[in-house]
C-alpha positions in Angstrom: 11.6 27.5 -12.6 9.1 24.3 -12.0 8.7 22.1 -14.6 4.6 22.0 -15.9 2.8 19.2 -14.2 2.8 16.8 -16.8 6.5 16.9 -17.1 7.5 16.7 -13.7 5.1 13.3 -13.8 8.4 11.6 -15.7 10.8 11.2 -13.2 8.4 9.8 -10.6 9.9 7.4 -8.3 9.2 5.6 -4.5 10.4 4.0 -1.8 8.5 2.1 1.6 9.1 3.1 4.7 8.3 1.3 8.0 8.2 2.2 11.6 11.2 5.2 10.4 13.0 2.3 7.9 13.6 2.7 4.5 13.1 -0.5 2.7 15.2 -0.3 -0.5 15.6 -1.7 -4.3 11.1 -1.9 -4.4 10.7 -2.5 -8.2 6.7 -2.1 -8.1 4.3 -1.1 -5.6 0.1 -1.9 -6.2 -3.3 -1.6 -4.5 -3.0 1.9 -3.1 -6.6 2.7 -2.6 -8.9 4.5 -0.4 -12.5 2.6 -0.6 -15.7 3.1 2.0 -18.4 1.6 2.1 -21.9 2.6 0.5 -25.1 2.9 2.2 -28.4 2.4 0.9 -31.2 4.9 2.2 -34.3 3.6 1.4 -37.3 6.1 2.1 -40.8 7.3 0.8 -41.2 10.8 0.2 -44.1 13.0 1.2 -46.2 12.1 -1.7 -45.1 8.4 -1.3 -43.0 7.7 -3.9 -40.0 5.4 -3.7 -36.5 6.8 -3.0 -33.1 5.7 -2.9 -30.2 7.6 -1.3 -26.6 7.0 -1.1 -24.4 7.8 1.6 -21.0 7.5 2.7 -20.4 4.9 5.4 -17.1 3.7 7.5 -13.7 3.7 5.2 -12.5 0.1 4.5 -9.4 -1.4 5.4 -6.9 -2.5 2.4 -3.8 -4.3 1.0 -1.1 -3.0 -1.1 1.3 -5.4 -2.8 5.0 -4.3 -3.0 7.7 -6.6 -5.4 11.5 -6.0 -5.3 14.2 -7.9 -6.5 15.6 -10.7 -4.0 18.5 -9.7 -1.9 20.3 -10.4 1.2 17.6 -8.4 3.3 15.5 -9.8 5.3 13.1 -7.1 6.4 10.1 -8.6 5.3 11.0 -12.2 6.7 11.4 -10.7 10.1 8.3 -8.3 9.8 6.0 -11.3 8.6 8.3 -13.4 11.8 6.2 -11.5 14.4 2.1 -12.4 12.8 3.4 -15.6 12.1 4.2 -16.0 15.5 1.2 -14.0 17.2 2.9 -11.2 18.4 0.2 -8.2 16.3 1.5 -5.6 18.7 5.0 -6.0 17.1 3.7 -7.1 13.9 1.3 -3.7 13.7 3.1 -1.2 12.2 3.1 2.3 10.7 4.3 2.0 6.5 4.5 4.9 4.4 4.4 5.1 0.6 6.0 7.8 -0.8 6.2 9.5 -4.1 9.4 10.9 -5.1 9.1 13.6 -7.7 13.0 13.9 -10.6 15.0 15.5 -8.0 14.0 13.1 -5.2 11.8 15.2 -3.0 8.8 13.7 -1.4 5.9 15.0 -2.8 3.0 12.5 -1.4 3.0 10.4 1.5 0.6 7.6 2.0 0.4 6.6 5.7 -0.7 2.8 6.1 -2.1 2.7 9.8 -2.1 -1.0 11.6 0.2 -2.2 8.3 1.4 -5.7 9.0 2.9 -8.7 6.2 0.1 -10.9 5.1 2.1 -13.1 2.6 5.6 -13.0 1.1 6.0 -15.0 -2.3 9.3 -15.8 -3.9 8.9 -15.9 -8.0 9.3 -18.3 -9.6 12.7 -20.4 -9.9 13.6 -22.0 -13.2 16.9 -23.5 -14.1 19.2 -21.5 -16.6 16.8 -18.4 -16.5 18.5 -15.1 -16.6 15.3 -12.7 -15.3 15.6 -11.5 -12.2 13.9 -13.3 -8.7 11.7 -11.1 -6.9 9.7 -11.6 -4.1 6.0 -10.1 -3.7 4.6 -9.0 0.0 1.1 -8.3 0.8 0.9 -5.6 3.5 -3.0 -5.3 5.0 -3.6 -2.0 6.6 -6.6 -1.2 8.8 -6.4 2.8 7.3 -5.0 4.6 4.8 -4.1 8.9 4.9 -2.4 10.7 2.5 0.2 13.0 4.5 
């Protein structure tokens, strides 16, 4: 039997996935947003009043920030390698966000389209503190689906 909604909402958890690779050990991932631009439609009607419509226009491109606790890997040094470097066709990939319900079966997918590493930041480093160091990359993606 399925759990109601709003219980199976308390075991949530995710992962990133890039070009087929799971990144691991991501402590927080924000930004996820789809956002389009607004038009203004200014007009006069037939008895000349003054309107103003709304419409959608062209969707927006985005960043999502993901943090996870420093480790040997160096997936997002190499990834961020590439733009630093020039090379956007390598740099461009295809991320994926996805949503893990309790029993860790995928239950949404958002697809970043043209994803590449904008920044990487280490945390901060303080002498004798016990928290743990994380680093913070910036991904900017030219669209965002949900699969």
């Amino acid at each position: 039997m399925a759990l109601p909604d709003l219980d199976g909402a308390v075991g949530h958890s995710f992962g990133l996935e890039v070009d087929g690779v799971m990144i691991t050990q991501i402590n927080e991932v924000s930004g996820l947003k789809f956002e389009q631009d607004v038009i203004e439609l200014k007009t006069n009607t037939k008895d000349g009043k003054f309107m103003i419509k709304k419409l959608p226009g062209r969707i927006k491109a985005g960043e999502v920030t993901f943090v996870r606790s420093l480790t040997a890997s160096n997936s997002f040094e190499k990834w961020m390698k590439d733009s630093r470097l020039g090379k956007m066709a390598d740099a461009r990939k295809t991320a994926a966000v996805i949503i893990f319900d309790y029993e860790q079966q995928a239950i949404k997918r958002y697809i970043l389209h043209g994803a590449w590493l904008k920044s990487l930041e280490i945390g901060s480093l303080k002498a004798g503190d016990t928290s743990v160091l994380t680093e913070k990359a910036v991904v900017t993606y030219e669209e965002m689906v949900i699969e």
